[in-house]
LOTISE-556182 format. One record per residue: residue in three letters; residue number from 1; z, x, y of N, C-alpha, C in turn. Coordinates in steps of 0.02 Angstrom, whole numbers. Atoms other than C-alpha are relative to their C-alpha. Last residue first. Layout:
resn->ALA&resi->NUM&n.Z->Z&n.X->X&n.Y->Y&ca.Z->Z&ca.X->X&ca.Y->Y&c.Z->Z&c.X->X&c.Y->Y .
...
//
This chain:
resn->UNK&resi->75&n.Z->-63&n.X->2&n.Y->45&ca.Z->1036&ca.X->339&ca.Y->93&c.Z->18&c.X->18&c.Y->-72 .
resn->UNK&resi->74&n.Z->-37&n.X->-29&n.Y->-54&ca.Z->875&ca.X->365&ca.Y->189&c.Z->88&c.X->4&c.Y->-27 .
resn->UNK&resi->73&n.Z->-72&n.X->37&n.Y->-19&ca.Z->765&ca.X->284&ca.Y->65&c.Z->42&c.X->75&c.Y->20 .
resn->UNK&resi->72&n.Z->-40&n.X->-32&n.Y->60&ca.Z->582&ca.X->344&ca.Y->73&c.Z->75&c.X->-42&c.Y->23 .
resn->UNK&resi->71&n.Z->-60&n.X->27&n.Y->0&ca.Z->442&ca.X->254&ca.Y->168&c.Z->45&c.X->33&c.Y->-39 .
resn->UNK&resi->70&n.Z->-15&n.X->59&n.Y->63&ca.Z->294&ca.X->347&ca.Y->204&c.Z->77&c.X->-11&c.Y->-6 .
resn->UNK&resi->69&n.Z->-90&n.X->39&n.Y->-1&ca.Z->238&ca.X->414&ca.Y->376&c.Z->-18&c.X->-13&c.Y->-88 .
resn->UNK&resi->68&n.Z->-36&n.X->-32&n.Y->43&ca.Z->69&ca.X->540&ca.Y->363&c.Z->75&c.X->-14&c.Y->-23 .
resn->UNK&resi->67&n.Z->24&n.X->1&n.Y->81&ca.Z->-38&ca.X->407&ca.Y->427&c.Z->17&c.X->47&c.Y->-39 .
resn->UNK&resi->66&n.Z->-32&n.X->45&n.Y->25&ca.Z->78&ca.X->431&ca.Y->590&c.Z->-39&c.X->-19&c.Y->-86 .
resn->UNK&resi->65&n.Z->-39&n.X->-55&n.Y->46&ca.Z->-30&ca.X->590&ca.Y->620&c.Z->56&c.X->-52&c.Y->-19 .
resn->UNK&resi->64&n.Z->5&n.X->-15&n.Y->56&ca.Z->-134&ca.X->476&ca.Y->693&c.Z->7&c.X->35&c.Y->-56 .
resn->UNK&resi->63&n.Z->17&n.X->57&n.Y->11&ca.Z->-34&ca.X->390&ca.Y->837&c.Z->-34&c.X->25&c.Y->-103 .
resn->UNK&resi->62&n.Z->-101&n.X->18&n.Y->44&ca.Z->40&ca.X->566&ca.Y->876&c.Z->-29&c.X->-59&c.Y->-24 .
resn->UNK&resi->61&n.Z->-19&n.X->-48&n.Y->56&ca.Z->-156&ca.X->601&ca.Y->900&c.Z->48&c.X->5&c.Y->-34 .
resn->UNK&resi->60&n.Z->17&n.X->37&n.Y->72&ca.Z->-191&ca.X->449&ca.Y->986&c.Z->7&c.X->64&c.Y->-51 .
resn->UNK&resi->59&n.Z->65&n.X->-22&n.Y->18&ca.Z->-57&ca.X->500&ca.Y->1110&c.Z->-56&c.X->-13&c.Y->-34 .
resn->UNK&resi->58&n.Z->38&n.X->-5&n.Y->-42&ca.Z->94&ca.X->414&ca.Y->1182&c.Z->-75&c.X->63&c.Y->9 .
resn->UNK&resi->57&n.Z->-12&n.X->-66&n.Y->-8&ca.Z->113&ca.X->322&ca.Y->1039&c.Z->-14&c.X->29&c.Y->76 .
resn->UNK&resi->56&n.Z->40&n.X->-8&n.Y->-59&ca.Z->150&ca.X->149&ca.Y->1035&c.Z->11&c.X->75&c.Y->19 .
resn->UNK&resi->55&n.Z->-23&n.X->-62&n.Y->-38&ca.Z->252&ca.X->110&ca.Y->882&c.Z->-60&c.X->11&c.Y->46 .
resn->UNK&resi->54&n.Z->71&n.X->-23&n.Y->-44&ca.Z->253&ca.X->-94&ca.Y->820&c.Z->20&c.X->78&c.Y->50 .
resn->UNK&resi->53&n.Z->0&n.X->-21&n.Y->-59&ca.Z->377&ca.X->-119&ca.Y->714&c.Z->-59&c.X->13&c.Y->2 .
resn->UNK&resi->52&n.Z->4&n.X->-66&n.Y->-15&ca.Z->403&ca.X->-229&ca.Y->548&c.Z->8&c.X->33&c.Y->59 .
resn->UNK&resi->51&n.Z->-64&n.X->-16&n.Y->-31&ca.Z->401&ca.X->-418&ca.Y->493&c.Z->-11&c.X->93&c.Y->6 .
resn->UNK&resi->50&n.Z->4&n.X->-80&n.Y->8&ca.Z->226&ca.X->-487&ca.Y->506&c.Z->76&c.X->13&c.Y->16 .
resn->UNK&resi->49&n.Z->16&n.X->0&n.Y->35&ca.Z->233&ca.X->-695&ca.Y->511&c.Z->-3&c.X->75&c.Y->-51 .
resn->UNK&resi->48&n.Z->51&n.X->77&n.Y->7&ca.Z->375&ca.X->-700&ca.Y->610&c.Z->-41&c.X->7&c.Y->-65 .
resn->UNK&resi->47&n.Z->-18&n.X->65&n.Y->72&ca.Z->458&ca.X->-550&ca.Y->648&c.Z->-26&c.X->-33&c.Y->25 .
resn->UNK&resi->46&n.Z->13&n.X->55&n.Y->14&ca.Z->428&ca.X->-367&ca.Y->761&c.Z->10&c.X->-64&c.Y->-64 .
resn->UNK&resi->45&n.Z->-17&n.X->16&n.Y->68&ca.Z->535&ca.X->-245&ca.Y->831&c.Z->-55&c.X->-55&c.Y->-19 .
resn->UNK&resi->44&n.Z->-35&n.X->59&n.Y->22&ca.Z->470&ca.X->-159&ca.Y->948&c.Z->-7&c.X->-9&c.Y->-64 .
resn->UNK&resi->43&n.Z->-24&n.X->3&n.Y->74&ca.Z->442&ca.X->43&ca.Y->987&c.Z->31&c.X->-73&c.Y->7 .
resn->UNK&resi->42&n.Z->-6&n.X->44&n.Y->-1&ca.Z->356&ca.X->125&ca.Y->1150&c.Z->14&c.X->-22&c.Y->-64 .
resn->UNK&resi->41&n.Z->-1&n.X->22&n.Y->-33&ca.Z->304&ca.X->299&ca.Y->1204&c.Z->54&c.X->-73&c.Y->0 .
resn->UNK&resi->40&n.Z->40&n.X->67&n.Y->-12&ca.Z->352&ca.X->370&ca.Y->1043&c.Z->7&c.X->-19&c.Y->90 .
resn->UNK&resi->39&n.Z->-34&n.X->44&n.Y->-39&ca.Z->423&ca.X->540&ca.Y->1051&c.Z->-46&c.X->-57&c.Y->4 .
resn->UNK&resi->38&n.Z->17&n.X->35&n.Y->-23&ca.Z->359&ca.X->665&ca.Y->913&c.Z->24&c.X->-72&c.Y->23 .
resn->UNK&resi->37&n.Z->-36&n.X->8&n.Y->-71&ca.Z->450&ca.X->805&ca.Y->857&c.Z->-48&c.X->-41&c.Y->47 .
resn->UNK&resi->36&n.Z->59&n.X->-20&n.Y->-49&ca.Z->369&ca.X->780&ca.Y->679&c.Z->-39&c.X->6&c.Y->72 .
resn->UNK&resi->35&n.Z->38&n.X->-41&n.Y->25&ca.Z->536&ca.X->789&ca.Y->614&c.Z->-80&c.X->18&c.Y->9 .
resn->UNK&resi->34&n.Z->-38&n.X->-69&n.Y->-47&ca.Z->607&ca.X->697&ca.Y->756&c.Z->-38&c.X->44&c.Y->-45 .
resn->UNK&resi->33&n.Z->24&n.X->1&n.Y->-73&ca.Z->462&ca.X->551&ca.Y->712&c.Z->38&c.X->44&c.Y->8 .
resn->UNK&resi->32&n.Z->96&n.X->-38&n.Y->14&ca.Z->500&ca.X->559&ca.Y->518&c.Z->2&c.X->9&c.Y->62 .
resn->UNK&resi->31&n.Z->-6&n.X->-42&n.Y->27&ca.Z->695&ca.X->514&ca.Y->554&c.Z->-72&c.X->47&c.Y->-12 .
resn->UNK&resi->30&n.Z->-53&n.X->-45&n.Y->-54&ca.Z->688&ca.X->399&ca.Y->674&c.Z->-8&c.X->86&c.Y->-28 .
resn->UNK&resi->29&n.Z->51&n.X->-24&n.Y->-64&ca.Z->570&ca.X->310&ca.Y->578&c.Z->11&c.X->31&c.Y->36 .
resn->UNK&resi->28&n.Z->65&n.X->-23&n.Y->34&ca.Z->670&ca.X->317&ca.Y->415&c.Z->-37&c.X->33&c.Y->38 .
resn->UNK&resi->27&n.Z->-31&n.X->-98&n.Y->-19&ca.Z->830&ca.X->288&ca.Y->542&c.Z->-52&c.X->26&c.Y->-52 .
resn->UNK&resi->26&n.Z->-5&n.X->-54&n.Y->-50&ca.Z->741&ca.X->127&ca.Y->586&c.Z->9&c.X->64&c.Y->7 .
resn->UNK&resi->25&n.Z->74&n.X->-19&n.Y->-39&ca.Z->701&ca.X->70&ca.Y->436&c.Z->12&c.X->34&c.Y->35 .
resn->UNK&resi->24&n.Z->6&n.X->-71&n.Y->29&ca.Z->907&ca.X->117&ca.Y->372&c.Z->-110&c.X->-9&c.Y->19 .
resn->UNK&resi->23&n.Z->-27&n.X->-71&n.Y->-11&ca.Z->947&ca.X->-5&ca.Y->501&c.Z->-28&c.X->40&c.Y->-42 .
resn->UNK&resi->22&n.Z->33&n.X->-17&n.Y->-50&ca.Z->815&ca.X->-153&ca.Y->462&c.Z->37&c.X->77&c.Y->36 .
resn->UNK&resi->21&n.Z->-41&n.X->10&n.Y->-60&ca.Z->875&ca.X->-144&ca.Y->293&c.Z->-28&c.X->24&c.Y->76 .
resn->UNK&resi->20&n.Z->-28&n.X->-56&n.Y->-49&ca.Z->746&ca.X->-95&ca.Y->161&c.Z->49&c.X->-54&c.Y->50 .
resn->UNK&resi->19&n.Z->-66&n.X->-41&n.Y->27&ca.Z->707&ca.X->-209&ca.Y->14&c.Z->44&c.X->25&c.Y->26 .
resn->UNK&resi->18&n.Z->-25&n.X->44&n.Y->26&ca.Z->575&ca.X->-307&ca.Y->107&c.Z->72&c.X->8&c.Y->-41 .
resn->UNK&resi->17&n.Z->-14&n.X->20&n.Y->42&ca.Z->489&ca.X->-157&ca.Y->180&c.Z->52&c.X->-52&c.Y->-28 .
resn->UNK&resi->16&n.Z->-73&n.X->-22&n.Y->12&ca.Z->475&ca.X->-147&ca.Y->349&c.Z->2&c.X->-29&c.Y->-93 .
resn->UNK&resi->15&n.Z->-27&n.X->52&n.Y->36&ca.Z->265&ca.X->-158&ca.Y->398&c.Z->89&c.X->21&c.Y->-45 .
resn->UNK&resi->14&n.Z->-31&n.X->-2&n.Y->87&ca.Z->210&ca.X->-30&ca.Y->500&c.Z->62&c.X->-64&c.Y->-15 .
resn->UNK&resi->13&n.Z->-59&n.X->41&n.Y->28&ca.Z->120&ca.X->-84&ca.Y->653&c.Z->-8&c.X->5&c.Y->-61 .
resn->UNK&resi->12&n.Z->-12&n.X->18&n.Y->83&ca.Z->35&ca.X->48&ca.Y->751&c.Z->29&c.X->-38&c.Y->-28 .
resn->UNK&resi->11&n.Z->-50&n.X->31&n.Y->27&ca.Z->-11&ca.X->110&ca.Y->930&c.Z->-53&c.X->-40&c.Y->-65 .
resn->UNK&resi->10&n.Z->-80&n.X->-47&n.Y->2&ca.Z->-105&ca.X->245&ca.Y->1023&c.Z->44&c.X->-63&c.Y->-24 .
resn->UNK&resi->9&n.Z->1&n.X->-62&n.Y->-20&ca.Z->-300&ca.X->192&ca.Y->983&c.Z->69&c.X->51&c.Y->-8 .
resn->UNK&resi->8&n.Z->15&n.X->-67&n.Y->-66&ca.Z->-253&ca.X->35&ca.Y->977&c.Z->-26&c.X->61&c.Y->-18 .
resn->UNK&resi->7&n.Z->-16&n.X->60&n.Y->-37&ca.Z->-159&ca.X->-97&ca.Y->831&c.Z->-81&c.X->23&c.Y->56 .
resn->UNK&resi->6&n.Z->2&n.X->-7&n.Y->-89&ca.Z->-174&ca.X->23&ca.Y->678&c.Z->-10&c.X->-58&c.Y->64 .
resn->UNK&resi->5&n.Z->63&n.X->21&n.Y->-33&ca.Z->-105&ca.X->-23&ca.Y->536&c.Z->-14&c.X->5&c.Y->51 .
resn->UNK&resi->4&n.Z->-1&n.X->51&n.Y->-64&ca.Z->43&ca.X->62&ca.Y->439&c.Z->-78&c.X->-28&c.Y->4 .
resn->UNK&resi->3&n.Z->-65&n.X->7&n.Y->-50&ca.Z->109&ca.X->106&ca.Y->286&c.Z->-9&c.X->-15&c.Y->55 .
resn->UNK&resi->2&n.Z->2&n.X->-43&n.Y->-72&ca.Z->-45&ca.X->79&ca.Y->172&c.Z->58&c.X->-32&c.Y->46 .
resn->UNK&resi->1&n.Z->0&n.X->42&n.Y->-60&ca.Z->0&ca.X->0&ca.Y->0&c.Z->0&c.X->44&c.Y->62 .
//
């Protein structure tokens, strides 16, 4: 299953796994993004029909070096 989708150019919505806790998402994403010392411009939450975040890079290059995220458990 592909981890995110692109929205833009510089933003993405990865989908939160169903299993995962919206805290330990976050510190997943938190966690990949310091390690690939990259600062998001911009980061919601999203629910409804799509539950996940939307990251807004402020590059399209940080944007596509995000297709190197995958989900792991943090705990």
């Amino acid at each position: 299953m592909l981890a995110f989708t692109p929205i833009a150019p510089n933003t993405v919505f990865v989908a939160k796994p169903s299993e995962m806790s919206y805290a330990d998402a976050m510190l997943g994403l938190r966690i990949w993004l310091d390690h690939e010392k990259i600062q998001p411009a911009g980061f919601k939450l999203v629910t409804g029909v799509r539950i996940g975040f939307e990251i807004i890079f402020r590059t399209e290059q940080d944007a596509l070096a995000f297709k190197g995220f995958e989900w792991c458990h943090v705990h």
